[in-house]
C-alpha positions as protocol buffer text, in pm:
chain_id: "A"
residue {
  index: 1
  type: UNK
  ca { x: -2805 y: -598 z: -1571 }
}
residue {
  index: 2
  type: UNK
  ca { x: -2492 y: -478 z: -1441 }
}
residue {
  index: 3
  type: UNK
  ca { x: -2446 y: -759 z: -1180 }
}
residue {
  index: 4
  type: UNK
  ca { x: -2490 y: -1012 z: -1491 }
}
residue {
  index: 5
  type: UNK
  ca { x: -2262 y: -844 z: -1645 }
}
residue {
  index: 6
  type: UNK
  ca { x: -1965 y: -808 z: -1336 }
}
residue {
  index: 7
  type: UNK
  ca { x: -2097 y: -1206 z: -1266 }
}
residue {
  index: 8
  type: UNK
  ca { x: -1949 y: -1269 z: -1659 }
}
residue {
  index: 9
  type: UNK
  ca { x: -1646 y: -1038 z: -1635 }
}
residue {
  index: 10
  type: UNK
  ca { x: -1312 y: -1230 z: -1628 }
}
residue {
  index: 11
  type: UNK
  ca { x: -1164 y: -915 z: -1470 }
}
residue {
  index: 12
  type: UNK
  ca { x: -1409 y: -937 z: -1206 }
}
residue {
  index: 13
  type: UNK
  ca { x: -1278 y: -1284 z: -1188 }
}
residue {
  index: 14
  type: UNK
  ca { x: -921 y: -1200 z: -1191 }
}
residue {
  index: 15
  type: UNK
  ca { x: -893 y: -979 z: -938 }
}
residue {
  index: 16
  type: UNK
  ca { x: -1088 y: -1158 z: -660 }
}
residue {
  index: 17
  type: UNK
  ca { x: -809 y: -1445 z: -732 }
}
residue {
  index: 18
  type: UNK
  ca { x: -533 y: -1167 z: -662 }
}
residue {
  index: 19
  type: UNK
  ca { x: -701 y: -1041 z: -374 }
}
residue {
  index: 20
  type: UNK
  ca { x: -732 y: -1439 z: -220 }
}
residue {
  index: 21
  type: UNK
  ca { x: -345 y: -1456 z: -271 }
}
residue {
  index: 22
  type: UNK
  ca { x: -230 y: -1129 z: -176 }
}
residue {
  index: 23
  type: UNK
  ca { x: -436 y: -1209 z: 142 }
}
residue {
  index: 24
  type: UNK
  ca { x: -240 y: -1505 z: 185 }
}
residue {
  index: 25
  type: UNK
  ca { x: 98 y: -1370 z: 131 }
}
residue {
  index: 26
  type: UNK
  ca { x: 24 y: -1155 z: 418 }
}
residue {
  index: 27
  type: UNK
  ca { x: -120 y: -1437 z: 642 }
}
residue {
  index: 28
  type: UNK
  ca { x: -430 y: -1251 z: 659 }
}
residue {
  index: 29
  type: UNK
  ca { x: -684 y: -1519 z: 757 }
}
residue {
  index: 30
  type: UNK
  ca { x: -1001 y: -1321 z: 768 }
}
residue {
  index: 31
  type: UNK
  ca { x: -890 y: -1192 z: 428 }
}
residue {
  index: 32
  type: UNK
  ca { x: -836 y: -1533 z: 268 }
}
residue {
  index: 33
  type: UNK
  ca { x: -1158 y: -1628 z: 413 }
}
residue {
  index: 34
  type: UNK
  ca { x: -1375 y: -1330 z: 258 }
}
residue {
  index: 35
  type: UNK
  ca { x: -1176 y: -1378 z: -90 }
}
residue {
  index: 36
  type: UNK
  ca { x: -1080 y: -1721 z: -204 }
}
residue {
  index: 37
  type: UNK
  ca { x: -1434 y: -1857 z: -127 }
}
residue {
  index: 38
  type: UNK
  ca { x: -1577 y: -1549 z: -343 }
}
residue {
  index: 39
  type: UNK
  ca { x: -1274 y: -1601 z: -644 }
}
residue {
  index: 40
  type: UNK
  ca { x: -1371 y: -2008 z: -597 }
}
residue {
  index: 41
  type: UNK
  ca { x: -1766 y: -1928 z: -658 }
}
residue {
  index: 42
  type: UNK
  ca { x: -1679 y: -1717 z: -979 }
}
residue {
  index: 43
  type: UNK
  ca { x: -1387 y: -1948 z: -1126 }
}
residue {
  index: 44
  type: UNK
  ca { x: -1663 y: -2251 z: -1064 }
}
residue {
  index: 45
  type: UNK
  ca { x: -1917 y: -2040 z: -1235 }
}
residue {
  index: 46
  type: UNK
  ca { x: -1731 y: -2016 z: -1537 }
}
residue {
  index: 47
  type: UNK
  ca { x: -1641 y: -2369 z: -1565 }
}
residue {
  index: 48
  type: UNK
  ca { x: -1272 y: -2333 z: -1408 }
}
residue {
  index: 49
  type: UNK
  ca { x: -1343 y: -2610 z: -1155 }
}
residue {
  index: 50
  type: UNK
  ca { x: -917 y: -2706 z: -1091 }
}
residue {
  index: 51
  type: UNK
  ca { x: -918 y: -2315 z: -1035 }
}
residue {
  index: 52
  type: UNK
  ca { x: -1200 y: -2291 z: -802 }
}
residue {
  index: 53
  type: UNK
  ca { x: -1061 y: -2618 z: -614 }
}
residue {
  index: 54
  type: UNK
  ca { x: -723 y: -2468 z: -573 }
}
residue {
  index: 55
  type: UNK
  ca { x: -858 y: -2127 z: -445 }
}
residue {
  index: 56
  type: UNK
  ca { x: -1143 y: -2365 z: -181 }
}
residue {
  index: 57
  type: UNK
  ca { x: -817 y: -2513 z: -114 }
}
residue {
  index: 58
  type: UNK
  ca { x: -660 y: -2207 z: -15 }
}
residue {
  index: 59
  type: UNK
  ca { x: -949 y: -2121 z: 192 }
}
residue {
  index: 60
  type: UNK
  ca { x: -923 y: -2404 z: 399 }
}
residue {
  index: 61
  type: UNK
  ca { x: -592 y: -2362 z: 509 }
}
residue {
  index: 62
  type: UNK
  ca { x: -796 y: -2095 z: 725 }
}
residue {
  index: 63
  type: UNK
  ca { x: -1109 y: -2315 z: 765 }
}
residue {
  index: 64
  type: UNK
  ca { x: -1002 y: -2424 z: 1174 }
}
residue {
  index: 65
  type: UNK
  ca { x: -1112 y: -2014 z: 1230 }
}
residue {
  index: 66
  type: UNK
  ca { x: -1433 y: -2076 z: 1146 }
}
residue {
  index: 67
  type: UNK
  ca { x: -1749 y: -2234 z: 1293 }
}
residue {
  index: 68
  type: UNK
  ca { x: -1803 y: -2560 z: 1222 }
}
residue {
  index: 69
  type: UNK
  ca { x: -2122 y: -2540 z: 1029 }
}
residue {
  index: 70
  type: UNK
  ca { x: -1944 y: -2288 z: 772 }
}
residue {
  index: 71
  type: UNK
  ca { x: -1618 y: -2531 z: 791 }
}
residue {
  index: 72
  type: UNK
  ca { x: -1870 y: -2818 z: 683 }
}
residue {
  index: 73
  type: UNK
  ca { x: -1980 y: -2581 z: 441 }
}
residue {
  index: 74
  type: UNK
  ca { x: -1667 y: -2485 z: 317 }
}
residue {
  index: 75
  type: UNK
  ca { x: -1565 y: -2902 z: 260 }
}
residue {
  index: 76
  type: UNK
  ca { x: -1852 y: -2927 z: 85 }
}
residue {
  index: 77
  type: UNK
  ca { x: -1805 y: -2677 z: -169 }
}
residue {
  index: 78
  type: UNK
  ca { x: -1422 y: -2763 z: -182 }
}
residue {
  index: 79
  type: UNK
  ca { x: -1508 y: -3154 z: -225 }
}
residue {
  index: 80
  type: UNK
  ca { x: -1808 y: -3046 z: -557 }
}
residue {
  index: 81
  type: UNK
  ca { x: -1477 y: -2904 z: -712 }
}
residue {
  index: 82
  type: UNK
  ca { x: -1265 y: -3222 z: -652 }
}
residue {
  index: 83
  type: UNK
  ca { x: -1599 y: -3403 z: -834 }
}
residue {
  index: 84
  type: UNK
  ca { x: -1561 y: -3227 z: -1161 }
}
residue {
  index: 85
  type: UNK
  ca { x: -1142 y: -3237 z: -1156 }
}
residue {
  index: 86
  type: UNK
  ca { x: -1189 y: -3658 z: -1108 }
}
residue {
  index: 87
  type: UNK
  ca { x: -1049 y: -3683 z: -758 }
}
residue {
  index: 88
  type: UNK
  ca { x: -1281 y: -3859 z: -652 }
}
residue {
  index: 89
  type: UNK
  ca { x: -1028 y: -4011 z: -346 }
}
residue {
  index: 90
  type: UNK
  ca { x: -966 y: -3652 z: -217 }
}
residue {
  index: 91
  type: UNK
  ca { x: -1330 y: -3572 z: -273 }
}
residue {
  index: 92
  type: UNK
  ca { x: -1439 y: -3903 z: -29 }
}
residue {
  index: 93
  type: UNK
  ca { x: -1154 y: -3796 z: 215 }
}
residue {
  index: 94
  type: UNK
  ca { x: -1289 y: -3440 z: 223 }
}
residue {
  index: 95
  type: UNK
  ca { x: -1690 y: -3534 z: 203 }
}
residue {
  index: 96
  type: UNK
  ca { x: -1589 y: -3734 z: 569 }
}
residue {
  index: 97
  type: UNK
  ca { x: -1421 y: -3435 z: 676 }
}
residue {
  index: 98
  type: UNK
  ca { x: -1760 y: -3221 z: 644 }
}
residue {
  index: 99
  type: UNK
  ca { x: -1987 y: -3455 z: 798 }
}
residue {
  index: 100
  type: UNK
  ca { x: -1760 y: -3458 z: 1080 }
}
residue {
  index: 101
  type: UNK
  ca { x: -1789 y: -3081 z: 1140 }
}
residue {
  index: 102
  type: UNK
  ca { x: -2179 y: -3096 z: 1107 }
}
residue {
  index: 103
  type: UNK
  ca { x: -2175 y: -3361 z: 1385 }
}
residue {
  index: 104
  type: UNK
  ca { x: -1984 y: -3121 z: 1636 }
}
């Protein structure tokens, strides 16, 4: 009951966004990476899909730290986003991207 209810808060919302961006103003990688993912999941959940691209987006910029399964991973997620904002162009360019990093 209470997760349901933190999953449907705005605030809950909200503040993982800050958090993604204050991590970035302070070129904290390992912050952006544990943030903008999460704020991406919950803007996506409520049907803020430009949102939740922007903050995938963001998230990438940090992506080369990671393995390349969760960089794959990471595309993916970031290219479902460009789907329901139309870019489909981007979301080709990106969905290459991935499969490269599952190949490595």
């Amino acid at each position: 009951m209470a997760l349901t209810a933190l999953k449907e808060s705005s605030l809950t919302r909200e503040t993982l966004t800050r958090l993604a961006h204050h991590a970035e103003a302070l070129n904290d990688p390992q912050a952006v990476l544990e943030f903008a993912p999460l704020a991406g999941w919950w803007a996506a959940g409520v049907g803020a899909h430009r949102e939740a691209a922007t903050l995938y987006k963001l998230a990438l910029r940090f992506g080369h730290t990671l393995p390349p399964a969760e960089h794959a991973e990471l595309l993916e997620v970031y290219a479902r986003e460009l789907d329901y904002a139309d870019r489909f162009n981007d979301q080709i360019h990106i969905l290459e991207k991935a499969n490269s990093f599952r190949r490595l």
